[in-house]
C-alpha positions in Angstrom: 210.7 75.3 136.9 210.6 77.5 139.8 207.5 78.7 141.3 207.8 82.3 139.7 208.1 81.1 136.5 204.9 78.5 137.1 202.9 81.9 138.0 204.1 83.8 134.8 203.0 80.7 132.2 199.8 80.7 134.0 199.1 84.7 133.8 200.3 84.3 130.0 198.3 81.2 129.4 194.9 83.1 130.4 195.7 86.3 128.8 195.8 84.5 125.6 192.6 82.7 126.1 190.8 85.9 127.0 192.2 87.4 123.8 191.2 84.3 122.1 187.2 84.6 123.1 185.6 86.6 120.5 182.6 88.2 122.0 179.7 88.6 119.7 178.3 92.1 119.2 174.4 92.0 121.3 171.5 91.6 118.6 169.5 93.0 120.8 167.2 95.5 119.5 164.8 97.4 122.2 161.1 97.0 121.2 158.6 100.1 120.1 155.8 100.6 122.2 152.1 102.0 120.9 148.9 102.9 122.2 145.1 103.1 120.6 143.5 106.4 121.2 140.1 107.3 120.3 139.3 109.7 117.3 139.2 112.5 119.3 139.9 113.6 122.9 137.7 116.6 122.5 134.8 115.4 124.6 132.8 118.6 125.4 129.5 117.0 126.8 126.6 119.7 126.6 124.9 117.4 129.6 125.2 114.5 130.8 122.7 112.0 129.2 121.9 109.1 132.0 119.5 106.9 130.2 121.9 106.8 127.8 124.7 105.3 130.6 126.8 102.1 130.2 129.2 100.2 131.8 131.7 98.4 129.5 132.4 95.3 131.5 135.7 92.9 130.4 136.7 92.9 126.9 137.2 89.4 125.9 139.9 88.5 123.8 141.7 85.2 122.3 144.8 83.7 124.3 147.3 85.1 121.3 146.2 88.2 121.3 146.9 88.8 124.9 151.0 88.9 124.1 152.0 92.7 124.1 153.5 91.8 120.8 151.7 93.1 118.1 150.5 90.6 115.6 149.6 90.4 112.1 147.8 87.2 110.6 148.7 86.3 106.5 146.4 83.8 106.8 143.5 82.3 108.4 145.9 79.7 109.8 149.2 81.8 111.0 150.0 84.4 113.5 153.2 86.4 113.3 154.7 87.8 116.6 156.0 91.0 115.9 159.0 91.6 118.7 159.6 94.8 117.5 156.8 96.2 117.9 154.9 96.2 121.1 151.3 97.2 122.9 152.0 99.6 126.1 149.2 98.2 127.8 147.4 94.8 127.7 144.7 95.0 124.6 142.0 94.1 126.6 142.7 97.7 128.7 143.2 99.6 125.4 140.6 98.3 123.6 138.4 98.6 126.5 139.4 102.3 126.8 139.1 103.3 123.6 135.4 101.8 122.7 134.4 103.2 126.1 135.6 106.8 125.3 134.5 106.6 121.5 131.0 105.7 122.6 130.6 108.5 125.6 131.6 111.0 122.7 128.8 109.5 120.4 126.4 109.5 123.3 127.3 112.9 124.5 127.6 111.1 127.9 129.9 111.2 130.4 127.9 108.5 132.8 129.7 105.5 131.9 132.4 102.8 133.7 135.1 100.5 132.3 136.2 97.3 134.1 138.3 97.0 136.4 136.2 100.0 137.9 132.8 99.0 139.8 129.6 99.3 137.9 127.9 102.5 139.6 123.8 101.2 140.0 122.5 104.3 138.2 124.1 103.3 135.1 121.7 102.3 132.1 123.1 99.9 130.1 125.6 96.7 130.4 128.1 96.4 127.3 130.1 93.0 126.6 132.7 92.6 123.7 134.6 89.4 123.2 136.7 90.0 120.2 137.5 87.4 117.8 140.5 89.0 115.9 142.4 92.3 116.0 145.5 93.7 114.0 146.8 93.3 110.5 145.2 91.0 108.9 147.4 90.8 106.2 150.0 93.2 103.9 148.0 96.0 103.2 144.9 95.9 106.0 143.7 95.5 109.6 140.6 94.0 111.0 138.5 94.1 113.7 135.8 90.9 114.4 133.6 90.9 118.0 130.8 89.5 119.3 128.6 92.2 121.1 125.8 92.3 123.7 124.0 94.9 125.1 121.4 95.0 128.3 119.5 97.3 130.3 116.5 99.4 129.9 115.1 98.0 126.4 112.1 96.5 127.6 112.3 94.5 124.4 114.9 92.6 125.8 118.6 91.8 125.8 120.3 93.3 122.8 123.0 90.8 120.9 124.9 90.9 117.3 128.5 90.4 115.5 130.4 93.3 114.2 132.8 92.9 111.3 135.6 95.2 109.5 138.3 95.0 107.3 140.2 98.6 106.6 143.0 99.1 104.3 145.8 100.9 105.6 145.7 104.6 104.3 148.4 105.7 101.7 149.5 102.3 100.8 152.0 102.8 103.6 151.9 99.2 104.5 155.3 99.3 106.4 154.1 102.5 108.1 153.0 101.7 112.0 151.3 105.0 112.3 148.9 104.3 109.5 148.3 101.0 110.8 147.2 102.0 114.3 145.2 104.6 112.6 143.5 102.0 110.7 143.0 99.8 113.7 141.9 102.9 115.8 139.1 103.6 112.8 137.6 100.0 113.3 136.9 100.7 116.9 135.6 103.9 116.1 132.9 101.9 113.9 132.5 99.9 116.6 131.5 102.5 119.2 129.0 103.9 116.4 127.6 100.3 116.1 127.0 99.9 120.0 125.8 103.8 120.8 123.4 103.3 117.8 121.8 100.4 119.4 121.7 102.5 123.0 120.4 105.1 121.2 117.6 103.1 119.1 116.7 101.0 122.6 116.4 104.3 124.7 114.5 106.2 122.1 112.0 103.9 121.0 108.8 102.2 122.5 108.6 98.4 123.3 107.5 96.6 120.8 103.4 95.1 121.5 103.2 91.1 121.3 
């Protein structure tokens, strides 16, 4: 076999093993992305309230929760990873974020700081959260679980307490995303009530007399 013919089984010879490779259609499916977002952006303060300040230092939250991949829990022993569905932002920001903005509303304040930003010194009051869970908690609802503390002014001293809630999802829509967030943006709207009513109580009242 001449060297022209060697070249021509060789070109044949590949193009049928390229034919022969069958090349799987990509599964890949690009993710949604969501945000929280407070109950309402309308945040018309008539003044600005200082003793009634805070500074929302670093929300604390478990090592599962800090995927961007939403989550839901079926049980009290499983976590699903939902890689369709995604957090735009690390939860610990948008958590952060939202309680902070919830809270200045309630407060009619607009003195107040979220970490990563410095504490200012005039500020009144220091806010930790370390949440315990967050997200669906199971078909048909979503939860919210922290542990909260609150210092400052009170001269009664440092303020501490657990904050619990378990929403059902609104309209039954239990495959509906929207109503989901919306549910998960209600229980950190209870939380911001919880912590500004404790500002509020510790800034209005008198120590208490030993």
């Amino acid at each position: 076999m001449n060297k022209k013919n060697v070249l021509s089984c060789l070109a044949g010879a590949w193009v049928s093993l390229l034919c022969s490779c069958v090349v799987p259609e990509s599964t890949y499916v690009a993710p949604d992305f969501f945000l929280l977002s407070p109950v309402s952006l309308d945040a018309n303060y008539t003044h600005g309230n200082e003793n009634k300040s805070f500074y929302l230092s670093q929300v604390e939250i478990p090592e599962y929760l800090r995927d961007l991949r939403m989550v839901s829990r079926p049980d009290m022993h499983s976590v699903v990873f939902r890689e369709g569905k995604r957090w735009g932002e690390p939860l610990t920001d948008g958590i952060a974020r939202v309680v902070a903005l919830n809270m200045s509303r309630e407060l009619n304040t607009s003195f107040f700081s979220v970490f990563p930003n410095r504490k200012e010194r005039e500020l009144a009051w220091d806010v930790s959260l370390s949440v315990t869970s967050f997200g669906r908690s199971n078909s048909d609802s979503v939860e919210l679980v922290a542990l909260w503390e609150i210092d400052g002014e009170d001269p009664n001293g440092t303020q501490r307490g657990t904050f619990s809630i378990n929403l059902p999802i609104d309209d039954n829509k239990t495959d509906d995303i929207k109503s989901e967030l919306r549910g998960l943006n209600d229980c950190l709207q209870s939380l911001a009530l919880r912590l500004s009513g404790v500002i509020s109580e510790c800034s209005d009242s008198p120590p208490k007399r030993n």
